[in-house]
Backbone as numpy.savetxt, mean C-alpha at the origin, in Angstrom:
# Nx Ny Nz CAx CAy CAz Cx Cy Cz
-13.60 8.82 0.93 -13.26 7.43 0.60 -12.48 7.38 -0.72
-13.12 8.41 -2.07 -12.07 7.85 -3.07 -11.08 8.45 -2.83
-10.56 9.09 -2.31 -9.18 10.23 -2.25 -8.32 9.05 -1.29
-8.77 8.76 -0.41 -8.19 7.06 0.45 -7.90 6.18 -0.57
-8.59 5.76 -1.20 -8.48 4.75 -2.26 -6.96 4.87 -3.24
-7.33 6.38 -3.41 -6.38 6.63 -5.09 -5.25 7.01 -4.00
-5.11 7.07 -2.90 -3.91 7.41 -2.23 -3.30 6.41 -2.11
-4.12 5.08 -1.49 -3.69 3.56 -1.13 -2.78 3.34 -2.24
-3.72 3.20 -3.58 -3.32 2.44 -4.94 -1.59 3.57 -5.47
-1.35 4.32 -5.48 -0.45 5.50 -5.53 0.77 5.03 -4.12
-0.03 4.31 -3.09 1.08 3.78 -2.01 1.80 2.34 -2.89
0.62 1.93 -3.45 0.88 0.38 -3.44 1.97 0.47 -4.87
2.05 0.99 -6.07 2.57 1.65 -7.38 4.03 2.41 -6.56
3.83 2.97 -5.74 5.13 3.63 -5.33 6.36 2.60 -4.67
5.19 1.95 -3.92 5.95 0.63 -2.92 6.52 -0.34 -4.25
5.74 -0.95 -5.31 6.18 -2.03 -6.03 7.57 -1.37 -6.55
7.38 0.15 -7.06 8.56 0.75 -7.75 9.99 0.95 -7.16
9.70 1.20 -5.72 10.31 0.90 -4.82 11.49 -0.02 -4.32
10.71 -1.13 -3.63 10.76 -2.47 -3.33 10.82 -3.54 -4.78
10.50 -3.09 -5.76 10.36 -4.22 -6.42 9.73 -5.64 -6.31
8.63 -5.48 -5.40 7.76 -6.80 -4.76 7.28 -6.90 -5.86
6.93 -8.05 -6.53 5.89 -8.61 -7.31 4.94 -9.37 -7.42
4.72 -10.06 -5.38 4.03 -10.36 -5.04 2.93 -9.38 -4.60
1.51 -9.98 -4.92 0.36 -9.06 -4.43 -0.02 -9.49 -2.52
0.54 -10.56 -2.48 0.06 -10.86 -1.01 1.59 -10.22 0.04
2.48 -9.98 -0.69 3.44 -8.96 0.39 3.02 -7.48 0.35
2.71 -7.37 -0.89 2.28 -6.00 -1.39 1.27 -5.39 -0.33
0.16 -6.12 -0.31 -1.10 -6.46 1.16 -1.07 -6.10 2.31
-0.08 -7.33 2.35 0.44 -7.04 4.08 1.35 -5.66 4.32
2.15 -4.99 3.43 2.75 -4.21 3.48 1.76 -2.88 3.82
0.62 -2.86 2.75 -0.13 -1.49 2.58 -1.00 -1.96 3.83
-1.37 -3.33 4.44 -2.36 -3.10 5.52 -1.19 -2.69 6.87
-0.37 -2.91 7.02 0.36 -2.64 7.87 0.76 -1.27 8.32
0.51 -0.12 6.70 0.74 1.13 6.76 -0.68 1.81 7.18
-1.32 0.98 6.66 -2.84 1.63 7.38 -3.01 1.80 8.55
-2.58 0.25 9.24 -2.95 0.10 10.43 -2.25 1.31 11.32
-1.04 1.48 10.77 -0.49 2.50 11.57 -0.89 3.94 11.55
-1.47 3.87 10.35 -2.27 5.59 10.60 -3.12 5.74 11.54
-4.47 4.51 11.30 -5.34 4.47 11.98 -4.66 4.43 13.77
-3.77 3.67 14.45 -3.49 4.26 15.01 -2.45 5.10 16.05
């Protein structure tokens, strides 16, 4: 679980640097959207 965690937060820091979003609720939908796709 923390290695998930510090990976997420390291997605979400890479994505803002990225993208330049500075919204936290695109930011969200973005990282749940990448989840969802791992999972499946």
């Amino acid at each position: 679980m923390c290695r998930s965690i510090k990976t997420i937060a390291l997605q979400k820091t890479s994505a803002m640097k990225r993208m330049g979003l500075r919204n936290d609720l695109e930011l969200g939908r973005y990282t749940c959207g990448v989840e969802l796709r791992q999972f499946i």
